[in-house]
C-alpha positions as CSV (number, residue, x, y, z in Angstrom):
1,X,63.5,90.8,39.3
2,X,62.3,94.3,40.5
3,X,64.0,97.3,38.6
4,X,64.0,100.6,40.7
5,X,61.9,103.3,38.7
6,X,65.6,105.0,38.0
7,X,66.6,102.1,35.5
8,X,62.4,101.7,34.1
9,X,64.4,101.3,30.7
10,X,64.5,97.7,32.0
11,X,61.3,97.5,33.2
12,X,60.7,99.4,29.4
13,X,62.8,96.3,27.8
14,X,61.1,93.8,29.8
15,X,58.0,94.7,29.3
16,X,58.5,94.3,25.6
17,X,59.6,90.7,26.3
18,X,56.6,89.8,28.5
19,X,54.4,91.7,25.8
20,X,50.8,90.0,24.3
21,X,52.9,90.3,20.9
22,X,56.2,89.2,21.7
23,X,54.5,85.9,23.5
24,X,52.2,85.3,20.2
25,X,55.6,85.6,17.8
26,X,57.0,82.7,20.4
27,X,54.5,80.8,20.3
28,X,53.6,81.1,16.5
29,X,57.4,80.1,15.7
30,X,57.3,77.3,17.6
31,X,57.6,75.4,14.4
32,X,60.2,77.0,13.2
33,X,62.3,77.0,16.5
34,X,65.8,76.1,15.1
35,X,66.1,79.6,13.2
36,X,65.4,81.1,17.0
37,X,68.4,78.7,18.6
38,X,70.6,80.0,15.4
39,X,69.3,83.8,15.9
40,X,70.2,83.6,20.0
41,X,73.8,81.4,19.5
42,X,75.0,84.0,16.7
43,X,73.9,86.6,19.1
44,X,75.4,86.0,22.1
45,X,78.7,84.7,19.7
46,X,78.8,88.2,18.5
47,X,78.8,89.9,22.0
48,X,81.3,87.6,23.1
49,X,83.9,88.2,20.2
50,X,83.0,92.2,20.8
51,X,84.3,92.0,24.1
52,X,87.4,90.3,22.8
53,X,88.0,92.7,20.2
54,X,87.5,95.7,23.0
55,X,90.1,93.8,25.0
56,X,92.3,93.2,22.3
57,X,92.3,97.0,21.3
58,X,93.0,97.8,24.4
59,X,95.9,95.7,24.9
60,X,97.2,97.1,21.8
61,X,97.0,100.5,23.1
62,X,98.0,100.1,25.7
63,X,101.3,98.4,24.5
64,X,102.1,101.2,22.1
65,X,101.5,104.2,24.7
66,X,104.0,102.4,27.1
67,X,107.3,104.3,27.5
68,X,110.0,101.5,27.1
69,X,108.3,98.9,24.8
70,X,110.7,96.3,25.4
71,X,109.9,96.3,29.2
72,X,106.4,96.1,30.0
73,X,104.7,96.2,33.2
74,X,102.3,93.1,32.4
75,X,100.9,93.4,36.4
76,X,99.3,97.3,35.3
77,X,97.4,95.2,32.7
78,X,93.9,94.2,34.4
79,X,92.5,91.5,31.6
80,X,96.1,89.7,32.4
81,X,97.4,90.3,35.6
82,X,96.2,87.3,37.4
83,X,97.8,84.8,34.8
84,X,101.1,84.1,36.1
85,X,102.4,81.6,33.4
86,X,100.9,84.4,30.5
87,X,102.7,87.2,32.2
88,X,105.7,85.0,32.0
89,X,105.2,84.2,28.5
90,X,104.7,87.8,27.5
91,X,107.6,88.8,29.2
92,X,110.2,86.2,27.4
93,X,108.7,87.6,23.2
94,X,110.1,90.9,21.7
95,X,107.9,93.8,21.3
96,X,107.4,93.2,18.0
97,X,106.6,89.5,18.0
98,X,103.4,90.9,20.3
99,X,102.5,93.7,18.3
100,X,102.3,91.7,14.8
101,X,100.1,88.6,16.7
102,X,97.8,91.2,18.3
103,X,96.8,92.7,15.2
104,X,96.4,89.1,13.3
105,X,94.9,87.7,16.4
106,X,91.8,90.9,16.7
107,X,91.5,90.8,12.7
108,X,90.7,87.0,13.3
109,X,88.3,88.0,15.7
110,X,86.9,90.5,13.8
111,X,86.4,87.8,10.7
112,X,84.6,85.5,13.3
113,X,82.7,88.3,14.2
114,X,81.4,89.0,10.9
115,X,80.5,85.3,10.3
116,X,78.6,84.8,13.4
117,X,76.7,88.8,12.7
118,X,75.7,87.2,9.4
119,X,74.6,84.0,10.9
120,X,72.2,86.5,13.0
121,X,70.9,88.3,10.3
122,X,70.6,85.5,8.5
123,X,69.0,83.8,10.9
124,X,66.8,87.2,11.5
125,X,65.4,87.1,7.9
126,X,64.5,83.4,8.1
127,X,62.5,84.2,11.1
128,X,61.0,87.3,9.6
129,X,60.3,84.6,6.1
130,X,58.6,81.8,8.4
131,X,56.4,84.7,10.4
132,X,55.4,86.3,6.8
133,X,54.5,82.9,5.7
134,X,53.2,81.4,9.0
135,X,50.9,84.9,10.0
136,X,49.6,85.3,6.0
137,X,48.7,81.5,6.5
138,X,46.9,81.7,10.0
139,X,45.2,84.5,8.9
140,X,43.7,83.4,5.5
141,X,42.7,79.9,7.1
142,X,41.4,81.8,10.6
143,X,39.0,83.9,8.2
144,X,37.6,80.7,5.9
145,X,37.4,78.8,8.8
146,X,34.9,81.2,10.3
147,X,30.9,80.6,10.0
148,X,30.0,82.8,6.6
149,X,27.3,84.7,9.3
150,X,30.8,86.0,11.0
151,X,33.1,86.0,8.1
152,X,31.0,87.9,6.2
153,X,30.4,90.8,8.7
154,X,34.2,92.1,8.0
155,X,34.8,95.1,5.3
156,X,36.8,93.7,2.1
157,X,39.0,96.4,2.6
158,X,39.7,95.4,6.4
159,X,40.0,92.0,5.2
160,X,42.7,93.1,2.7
161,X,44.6,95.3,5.1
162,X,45.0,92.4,7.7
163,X,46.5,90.3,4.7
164,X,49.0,93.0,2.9
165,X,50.1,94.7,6.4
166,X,50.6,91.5,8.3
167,X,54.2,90.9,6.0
168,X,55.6,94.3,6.4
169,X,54.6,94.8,10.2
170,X,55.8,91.2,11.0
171,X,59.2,92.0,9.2
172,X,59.9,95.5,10.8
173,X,58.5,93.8,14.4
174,X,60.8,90.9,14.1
175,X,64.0,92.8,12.7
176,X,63.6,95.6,15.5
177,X,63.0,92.7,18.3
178,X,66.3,91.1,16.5
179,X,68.3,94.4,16.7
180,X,67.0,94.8,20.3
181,X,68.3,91.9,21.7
182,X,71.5,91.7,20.2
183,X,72.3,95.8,21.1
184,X,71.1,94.9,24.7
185,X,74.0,91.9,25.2
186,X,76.6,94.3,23.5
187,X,76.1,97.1,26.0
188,X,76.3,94.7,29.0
189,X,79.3,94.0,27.6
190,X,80.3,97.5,27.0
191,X,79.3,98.1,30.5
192,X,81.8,95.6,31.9
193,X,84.2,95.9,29.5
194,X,84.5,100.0,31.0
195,X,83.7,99.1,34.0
196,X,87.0,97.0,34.3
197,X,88.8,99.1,32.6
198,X,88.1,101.7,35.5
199,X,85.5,101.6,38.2
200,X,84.8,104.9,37.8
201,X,83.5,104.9,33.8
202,X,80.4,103.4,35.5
203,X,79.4,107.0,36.1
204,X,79.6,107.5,32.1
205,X,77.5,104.8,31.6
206,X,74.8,105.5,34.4
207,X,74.6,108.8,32.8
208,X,73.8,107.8,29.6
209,X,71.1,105.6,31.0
210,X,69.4,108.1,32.9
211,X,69.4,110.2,30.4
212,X,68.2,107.9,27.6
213,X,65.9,106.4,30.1
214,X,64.2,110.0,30.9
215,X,63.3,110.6,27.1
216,X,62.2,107.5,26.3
217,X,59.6,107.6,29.0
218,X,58.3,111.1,27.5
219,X,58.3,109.8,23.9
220,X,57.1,106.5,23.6
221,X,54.2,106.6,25.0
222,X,53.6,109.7,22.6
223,X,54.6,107.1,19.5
224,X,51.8,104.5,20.8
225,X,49.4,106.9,20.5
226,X,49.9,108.6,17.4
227,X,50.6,104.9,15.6
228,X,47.3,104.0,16.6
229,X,45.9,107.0,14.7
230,X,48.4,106.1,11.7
231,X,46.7,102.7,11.5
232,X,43.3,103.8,11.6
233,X,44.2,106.3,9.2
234,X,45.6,103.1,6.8
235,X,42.5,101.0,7.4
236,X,40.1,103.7,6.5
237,X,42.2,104.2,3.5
238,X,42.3,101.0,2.4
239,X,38.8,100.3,2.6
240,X,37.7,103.5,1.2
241,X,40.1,103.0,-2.3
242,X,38.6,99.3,-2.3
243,X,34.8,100.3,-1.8
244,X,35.5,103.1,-4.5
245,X,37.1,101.1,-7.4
246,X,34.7,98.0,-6.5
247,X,31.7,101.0,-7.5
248,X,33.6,102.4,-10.6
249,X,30.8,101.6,-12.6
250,X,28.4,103.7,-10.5
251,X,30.6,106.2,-10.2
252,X,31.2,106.9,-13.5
253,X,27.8,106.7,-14.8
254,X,26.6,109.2,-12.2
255,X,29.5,111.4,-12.6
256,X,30.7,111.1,-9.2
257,X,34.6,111.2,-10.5
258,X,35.3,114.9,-8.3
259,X,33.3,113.5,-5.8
260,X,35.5,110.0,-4.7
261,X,38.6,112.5,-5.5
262,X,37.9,114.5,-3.3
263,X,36.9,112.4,-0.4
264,X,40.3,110.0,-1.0
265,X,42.1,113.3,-1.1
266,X,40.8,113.9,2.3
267,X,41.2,110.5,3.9
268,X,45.1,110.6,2.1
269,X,45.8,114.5,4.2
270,X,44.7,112.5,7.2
271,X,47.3,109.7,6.6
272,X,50.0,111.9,5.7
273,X,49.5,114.3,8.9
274,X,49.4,111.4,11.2
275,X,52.8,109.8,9.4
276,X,54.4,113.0,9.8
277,X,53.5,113.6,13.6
278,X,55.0,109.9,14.5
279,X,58.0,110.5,11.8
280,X,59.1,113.4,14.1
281,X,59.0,111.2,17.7
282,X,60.5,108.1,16.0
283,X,63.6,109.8,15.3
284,X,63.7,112.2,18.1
285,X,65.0,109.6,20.4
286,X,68.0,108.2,19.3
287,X,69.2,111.7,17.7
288,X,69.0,112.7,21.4
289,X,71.2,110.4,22.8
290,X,73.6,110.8,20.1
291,X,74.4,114.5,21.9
292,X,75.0,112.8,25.7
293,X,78.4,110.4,24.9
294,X,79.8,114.1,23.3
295,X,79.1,116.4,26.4
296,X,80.1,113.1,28.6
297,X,83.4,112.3,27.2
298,X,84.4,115.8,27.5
299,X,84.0,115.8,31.1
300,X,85.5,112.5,31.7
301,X,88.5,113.3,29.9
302,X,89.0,116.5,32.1
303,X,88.6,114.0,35.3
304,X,91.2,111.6,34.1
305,X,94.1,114.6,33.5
306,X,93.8,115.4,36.8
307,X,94.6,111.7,38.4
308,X,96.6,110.3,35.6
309,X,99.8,110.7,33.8
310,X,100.5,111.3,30.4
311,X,100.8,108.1,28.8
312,X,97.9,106.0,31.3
313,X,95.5,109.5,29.7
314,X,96.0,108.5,26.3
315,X,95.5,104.6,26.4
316,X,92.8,105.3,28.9
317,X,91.0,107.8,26.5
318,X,91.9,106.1,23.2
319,X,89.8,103.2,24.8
320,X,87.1,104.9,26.7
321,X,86.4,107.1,23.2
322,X,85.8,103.7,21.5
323,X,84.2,102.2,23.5
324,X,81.7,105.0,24.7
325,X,81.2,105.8,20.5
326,X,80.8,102.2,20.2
327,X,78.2,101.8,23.5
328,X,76.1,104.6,21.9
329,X,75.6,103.6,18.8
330,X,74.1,100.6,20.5
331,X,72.0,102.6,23.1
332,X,70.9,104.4,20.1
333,X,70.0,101.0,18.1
334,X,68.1,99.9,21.2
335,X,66.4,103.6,21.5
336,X,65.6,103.3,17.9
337,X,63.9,99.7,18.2
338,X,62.0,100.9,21.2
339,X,60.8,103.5,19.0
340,X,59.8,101.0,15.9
341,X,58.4,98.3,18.2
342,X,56.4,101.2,20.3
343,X,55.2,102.3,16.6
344,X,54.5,98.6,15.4
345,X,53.1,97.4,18.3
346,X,49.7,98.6,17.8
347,X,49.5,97.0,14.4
348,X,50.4,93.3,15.6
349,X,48.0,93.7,18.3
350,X,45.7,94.1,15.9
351,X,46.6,91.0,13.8
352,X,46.2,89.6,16.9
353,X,42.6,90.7,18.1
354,X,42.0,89.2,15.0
355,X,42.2,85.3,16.5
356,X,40.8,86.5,19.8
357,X,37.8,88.1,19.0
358,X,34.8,86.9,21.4
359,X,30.8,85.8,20.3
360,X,32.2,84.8,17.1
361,X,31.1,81.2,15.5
362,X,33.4,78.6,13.3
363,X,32.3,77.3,10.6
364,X,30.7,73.7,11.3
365,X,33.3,70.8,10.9
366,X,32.8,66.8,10.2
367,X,29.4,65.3,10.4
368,X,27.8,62.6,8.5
369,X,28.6,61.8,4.6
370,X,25.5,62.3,2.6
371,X,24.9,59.5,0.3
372,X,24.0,60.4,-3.2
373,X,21.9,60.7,-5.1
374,X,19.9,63.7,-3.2
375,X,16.3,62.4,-3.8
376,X,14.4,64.9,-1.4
377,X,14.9,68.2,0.3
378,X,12.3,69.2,3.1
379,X,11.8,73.0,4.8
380,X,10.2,71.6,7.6
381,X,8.6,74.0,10.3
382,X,11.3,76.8,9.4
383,X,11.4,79.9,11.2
384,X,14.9,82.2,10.7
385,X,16.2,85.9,11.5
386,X,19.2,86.9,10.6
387,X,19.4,88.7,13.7
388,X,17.8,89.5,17.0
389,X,17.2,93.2,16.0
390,X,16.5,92.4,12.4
391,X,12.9,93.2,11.6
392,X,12.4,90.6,8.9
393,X,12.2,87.1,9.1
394,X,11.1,84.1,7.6
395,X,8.0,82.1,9.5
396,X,6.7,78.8,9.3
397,X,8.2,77.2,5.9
398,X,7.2,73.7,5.3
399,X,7.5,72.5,1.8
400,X,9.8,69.9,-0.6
401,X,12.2,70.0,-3.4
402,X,12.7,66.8,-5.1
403,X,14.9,64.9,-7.7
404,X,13.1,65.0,-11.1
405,X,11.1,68.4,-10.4
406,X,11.7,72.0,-11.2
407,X,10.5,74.2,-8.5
408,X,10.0,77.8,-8.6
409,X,9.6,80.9,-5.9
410,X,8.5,83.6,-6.6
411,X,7.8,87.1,-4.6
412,X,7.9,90.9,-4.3
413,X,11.7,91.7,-3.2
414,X,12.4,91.5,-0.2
415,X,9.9,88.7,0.4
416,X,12.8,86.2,1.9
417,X,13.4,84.4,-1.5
418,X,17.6,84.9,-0.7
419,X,17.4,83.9,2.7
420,X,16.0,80.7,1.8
421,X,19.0,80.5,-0.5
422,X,20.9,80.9,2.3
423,X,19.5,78.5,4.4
424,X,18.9,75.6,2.0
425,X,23.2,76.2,1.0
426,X,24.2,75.9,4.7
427,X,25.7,79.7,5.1
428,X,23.3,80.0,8.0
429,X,21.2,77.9,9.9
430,X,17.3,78.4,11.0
431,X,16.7,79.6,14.5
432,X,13.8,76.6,14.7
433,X,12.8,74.0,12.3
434,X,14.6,71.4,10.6
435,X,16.1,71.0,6.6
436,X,16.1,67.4,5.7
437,X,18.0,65.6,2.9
438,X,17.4,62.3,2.1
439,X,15.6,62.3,5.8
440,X,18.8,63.6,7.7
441,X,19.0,66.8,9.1
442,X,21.1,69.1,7.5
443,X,23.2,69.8,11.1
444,X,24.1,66.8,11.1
445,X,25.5,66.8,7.5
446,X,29.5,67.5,6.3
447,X,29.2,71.0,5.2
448,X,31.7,70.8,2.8
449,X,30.5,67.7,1.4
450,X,27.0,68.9,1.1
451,X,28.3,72.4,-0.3
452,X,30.2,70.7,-3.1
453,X,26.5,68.9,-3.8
454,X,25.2,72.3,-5.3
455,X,25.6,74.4,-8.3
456,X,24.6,77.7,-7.8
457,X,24.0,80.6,-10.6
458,X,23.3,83.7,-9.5
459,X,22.4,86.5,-11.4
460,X,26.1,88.6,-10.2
461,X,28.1,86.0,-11.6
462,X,31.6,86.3,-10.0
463,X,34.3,85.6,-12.0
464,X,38.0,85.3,-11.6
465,X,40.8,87.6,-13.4
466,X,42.3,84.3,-15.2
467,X,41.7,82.4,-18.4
468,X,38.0,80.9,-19.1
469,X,38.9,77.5,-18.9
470,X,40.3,78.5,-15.4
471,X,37.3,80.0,-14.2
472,X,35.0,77.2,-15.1
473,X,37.2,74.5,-13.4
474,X,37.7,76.0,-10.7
475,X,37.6,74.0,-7.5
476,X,37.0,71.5,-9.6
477,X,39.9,68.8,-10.1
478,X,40.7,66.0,-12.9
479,X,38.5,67.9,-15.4
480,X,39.5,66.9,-19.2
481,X,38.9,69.8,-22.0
482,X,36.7,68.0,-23.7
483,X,34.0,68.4,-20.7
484,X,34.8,72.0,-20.3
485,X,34.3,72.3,-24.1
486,X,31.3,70.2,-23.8
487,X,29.5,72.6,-20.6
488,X,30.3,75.6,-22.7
489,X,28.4,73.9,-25.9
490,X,25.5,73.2,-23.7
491,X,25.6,77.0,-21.8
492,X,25.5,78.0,-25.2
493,X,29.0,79.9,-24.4
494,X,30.9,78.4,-26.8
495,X,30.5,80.4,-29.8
496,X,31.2,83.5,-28.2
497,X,34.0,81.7,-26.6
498,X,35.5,80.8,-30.0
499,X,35.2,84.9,-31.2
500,X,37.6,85.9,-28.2
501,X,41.3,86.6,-29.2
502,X,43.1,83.4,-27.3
503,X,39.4,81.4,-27.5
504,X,39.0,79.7,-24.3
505,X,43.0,80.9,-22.9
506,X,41.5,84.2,-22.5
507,X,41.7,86.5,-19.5
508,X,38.6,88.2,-18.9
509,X,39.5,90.7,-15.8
510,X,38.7,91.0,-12.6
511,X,35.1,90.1,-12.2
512,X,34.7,89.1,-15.6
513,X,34.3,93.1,-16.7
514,X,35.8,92.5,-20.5
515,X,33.0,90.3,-20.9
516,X,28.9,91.2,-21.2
517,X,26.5,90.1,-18.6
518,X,25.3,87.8,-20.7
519,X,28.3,85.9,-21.7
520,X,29.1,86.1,-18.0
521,X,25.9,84.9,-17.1
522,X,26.6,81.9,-19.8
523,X,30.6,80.6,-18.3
524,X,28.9,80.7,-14.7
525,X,26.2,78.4,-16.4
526,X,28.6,76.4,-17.8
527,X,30.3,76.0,-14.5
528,X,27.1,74.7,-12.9
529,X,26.7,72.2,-15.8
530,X,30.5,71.1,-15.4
531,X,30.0,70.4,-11.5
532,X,26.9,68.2,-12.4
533,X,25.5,68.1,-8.5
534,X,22.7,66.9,-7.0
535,X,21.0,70.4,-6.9
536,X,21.3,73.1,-9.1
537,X,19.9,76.6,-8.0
538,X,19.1,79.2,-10.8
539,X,19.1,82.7,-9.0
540,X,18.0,85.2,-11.7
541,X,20.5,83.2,-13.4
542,X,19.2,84.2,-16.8
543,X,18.1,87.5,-16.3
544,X,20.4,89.1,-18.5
545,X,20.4,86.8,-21.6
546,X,18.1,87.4,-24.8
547,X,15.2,85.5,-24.9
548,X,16.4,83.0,-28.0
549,X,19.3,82.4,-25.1
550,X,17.2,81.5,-22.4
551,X,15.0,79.2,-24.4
552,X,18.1,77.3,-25.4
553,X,19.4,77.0,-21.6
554,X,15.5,76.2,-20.5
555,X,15.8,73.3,-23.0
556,X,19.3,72.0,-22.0
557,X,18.3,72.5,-18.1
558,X,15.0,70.2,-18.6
559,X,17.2,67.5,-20.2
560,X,19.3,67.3,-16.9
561,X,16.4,67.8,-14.8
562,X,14.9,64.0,-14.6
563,X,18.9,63.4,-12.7
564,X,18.6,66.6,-10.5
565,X,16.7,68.8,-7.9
566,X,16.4,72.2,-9.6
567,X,15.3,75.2,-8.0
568,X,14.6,78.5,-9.4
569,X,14.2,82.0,-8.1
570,X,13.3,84.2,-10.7
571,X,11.3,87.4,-11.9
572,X,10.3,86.4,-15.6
573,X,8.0,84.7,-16.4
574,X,8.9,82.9,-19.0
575,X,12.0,81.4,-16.8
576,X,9.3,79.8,-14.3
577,X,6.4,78.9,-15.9
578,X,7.2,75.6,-16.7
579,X,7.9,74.6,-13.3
580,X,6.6,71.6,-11.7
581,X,5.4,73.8,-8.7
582,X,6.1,77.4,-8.0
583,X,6.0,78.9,-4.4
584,X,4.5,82.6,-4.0
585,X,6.7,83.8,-1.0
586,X,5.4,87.2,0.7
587,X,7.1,89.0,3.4
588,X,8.6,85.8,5.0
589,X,5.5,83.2,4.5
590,X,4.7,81.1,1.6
591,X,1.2,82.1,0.7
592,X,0.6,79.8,-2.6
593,X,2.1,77.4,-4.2
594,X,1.0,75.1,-7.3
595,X,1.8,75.2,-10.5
596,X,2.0,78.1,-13.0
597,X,-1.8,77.6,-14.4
598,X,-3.4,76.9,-10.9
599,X,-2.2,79.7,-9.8
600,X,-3.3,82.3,-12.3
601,X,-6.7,80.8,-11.4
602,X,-6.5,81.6,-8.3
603,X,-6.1,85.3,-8.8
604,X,-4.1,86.1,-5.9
605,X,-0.5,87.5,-5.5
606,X,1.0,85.0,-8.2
607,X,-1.7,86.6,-11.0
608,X,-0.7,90.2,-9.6
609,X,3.4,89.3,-9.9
């Protein structure tokens, strides 16, 4: 249907319907499609019984502003003067018997009304719960389900926007859309409701139109624009407080306290300049149209005394006042969800972008089921960048981890001993070369099943704000006590443990901060030796323990090594010299390898490290 550019508040409306985000809230309710049937019957329910109402009110008027009450002209009365047997009817009951059933009759309406409204709002909020839910969902599994090259490339802070915005823009979208369409079907009926009443009230009503129309062509695209700004605004800010309380360590120790001040201070101005520019289109609109149904009226009722009498003026005004306050306030409600969903609409497309974002990679899915126990592990012809502009890379690995053996790298930093890391895990994949385990390439193996394979201890041990015995089970399921207890004993974390004011019930904050790095260092040991997988891989995962600590976890580690395939990347001596073979890694190439006494006597980088 073509609207002429006159009525573009369709085209406006329409437009909004046909939009990239009202199409994706469709399509993402689709399993929640009942509270849409509920939302649309109460709706159109409502607008139905509002017409009634109007029509009974005018009736009732219309009764009481006749001169001889006992002998109405029924045939003056447009809603009934094509009934014959009603007009009949009407004709044969006392004044009084009408009056009385009028007035029960619209306060009956008016109750049904108000049960079918709150059936729409209720309905509203379900929808507005399931989005919260559904979006939250979509987006939390959309960013795990993501290759770790991809995922990883987003800012925490970004990553924390999408998931606290998503709820409040979904509700304010959905509750505006809500509004939108239910105002819309109550001024149609407004429209014909005045309309019969007397032809010429269309002219009240194309006014209003055209005049709402004109403004909202001026100031929405105005509240796009500036709610674009507003949400970059929010993102910076929410990155920027993240980034800044993630470095309150450095910041504090380098007195840099002024400094982030300042610059949040800065980025918060922004935010609030930007709210209040949009603040002051957002509600410029409907207070607008507020003024035109004042200066409208006015006119109209001058029209009417000249081609009416007495009595038809005041019915006719009593009714067109009503219902021109009453077809405002809804031209205003759909002004003022124009408004929100023109200021919103920018922040669900973003949600959006977020699922249609080209070049990007999912993380690899199925594949073959390793069978355990891992007895070998093979870098075989292994060449990797992490990207085509990257400088560094690693070049021609070939070399074997297996099951009974401790094996050692060792390098400068920088040298490539993380990327290997990375690699041998499965959070990126070589550009050439294969990885074999047990013989079968690691493509071509479950990544989840080969993940859950491998204990990692790094030397930034993340830990969660919970309890200790949370942290060390977790993602770990059917775990007894006793064999937390018993990891702890051997991670040589249970002493300390013990010391703690609710022993192993203690919360430990975020990141593990009420706790040293050492003790740290320990649970995340502990961990490792409560998964007991096929590999476990020491990443500076001693580095900040006393040396009586690490020879106690050197001794517990050898007793599990004749059962695993242990590899070790650190700095201290003392941590690798024991190794069954150590490989000297140097700017991307492995340049010797043997174990720790060869090497000294070879008097080459090794003997310089």
């Amino acid at each position: 249907m073509k609207f002429n550019n006159k009525f573009s508040i369709f085209s406006g409306i329409k437009s909004f319907f046909n939009s990239e985000s009202t199409l994706f809230l469709l399509d993402t309710l689709r399993k929640r499609k009942n509270y849409l049937y509920l939302n649309i019957f109460s709706g159109l329910s409502d607008a139905l019984l509002e017409f009634i109402t109007m029509s009974m009110l005018y009736f009732i008027i219309y009764i009481l502003t006749s001169e001889n009450n006992n002998n109405i002209n029924w045939e003056n009365f447009d809603f009934i003067n094509n009934s014959g047997f009603l007009l009949e009817y009407l004709n044969s009951l006392p004044f009084k018997t009408i009056f009385i059933f009028s007035i029960l009759f619209t306060v009956l309406i008016q109750i049904l009304q108000l049960f079918f409204r709150y059936l729409n709002l209720l309905s509203a909020s379900y929808i507005e719960a399931a989005y919260i839910s559904l979006i939250t969902r979509n987006i939390y599994c959309y960013i795990f389900s993501l290759s770790y090259k991809y995922s990883s490339k987003y800012k925490m802070g970004d990553l924390a926007d999408y998931i606290n915005s998503s709820p409040q823009t979904i509700r304010t979208y959905v509750f505006n859309l809500n509004q939108l369409i239910l105002n819309i079907c109550i001024t149609f009926v407004y429209i014909f409701f005045l309309i019969k009443v007397s032809f010429w009230n269309i002219i009240a009503t194309l006014f209003i139109f055209l005049f709402s129309n004109k403004l909202r062509s001026v100031i929405l695209p105005k509240i796009k624009y500036l709610s674009s700004k507003v949400l970059q605004n929010t993102v910076d800010l929410s990155e920027s407080i993240i980034e800044k309380f993630q470095a309150l360590k450095l910041i504090y120790s380098n007195g840099l306290n002024d400094f982030a001040v300042n610059e949040m201070n800065q980025k918060t101005d922004l935010l609030e300049n930007s709210l209040k520019k949009i603040s002051s289109r957002v509600h410029l609109l409907p207070s607008l149209v507020l003024l035109s149904p004042i200066f409208l009226l006015a006119f109209i009722s001058i029209a009417y005394s000249f081609f009416s009498d007495m009595n038809s003026l005041i019915s006719t005004l009593c009714i067109l006042l009503i219902s021109l306050q009453r077809l405002n306030t809804r031209i205003i409600g759909i002004a003022t969800s124009l408004s929100k969903l023109a200021e919103f609409e920018s922040k669900l497309n973003r949600i959006i972008s977020l699922f249609k974002q080209k070049d990007i990679q999912l993380r690899r899915l199925g594949g073959r089921i390793l069978k355990l126990p891992v007895k070998e592990i093979t870098f075989s012809r292994i060449n990797f960048k992490y990207s085509k502009k990257s400088k560094f890379s690693l070049r021609d690995l070939n070399f074997s981890l297996k099951k009974g053996e401790i094996t050692a790298i060792v390098g400068p930093s920088g040298a490539g001993k993380s990327s290997i890391l990375d690699l041998l895990v499965g959070l990126f994949e070589p550009n050439s070369g294969d990885i074999l385990v047990n013989g079968n390439n690691l493509k071509d193996i479950n990544l989840n099943k080969w993940q859950r394979e491998i204990s990692i201890v790094s030397q930034d041990s993340f830990l969660l704000n919970d309890s200790i015995v949370n942290n060390i089970k977790f993602g770990l399921r059917k775990v007894s006590f006793k064999e937390i207890k018993k990891a702890c004993i051997d991670a040589g974390a249970h002493e300390f443990i013990e010391n703690l004011p609710n022993s192993y019930n203690t919360i430990i904050g975020e990141r593990g901060f009420k706790l040293s790095g050492g003790e740290r260092q320990r649970l995340s040991i502990a961990r490792a030796f409560l998964k007991d997988s096929s590999l476990l891989i020491l990443d500076e995962a001693t580095s900040a323990l006393d040396s009586k600590n690490e020879e106690f976890i050197k001794q517990k580690i050898s007793k599990v090594s004749s059962n695993k395939i242990i590899f070790i990347v650190a700095h201290r001596l003392s941590t690798i010299k024991e190794a069954d073979n150590i490989l000297v890694l140097n700017q991307g190439r492995i340049v010797e390898s043997g174990n720790h006494e060869n090497l000294l006597q070879q008097k080459q980088l090794y003997f310089d490290l």
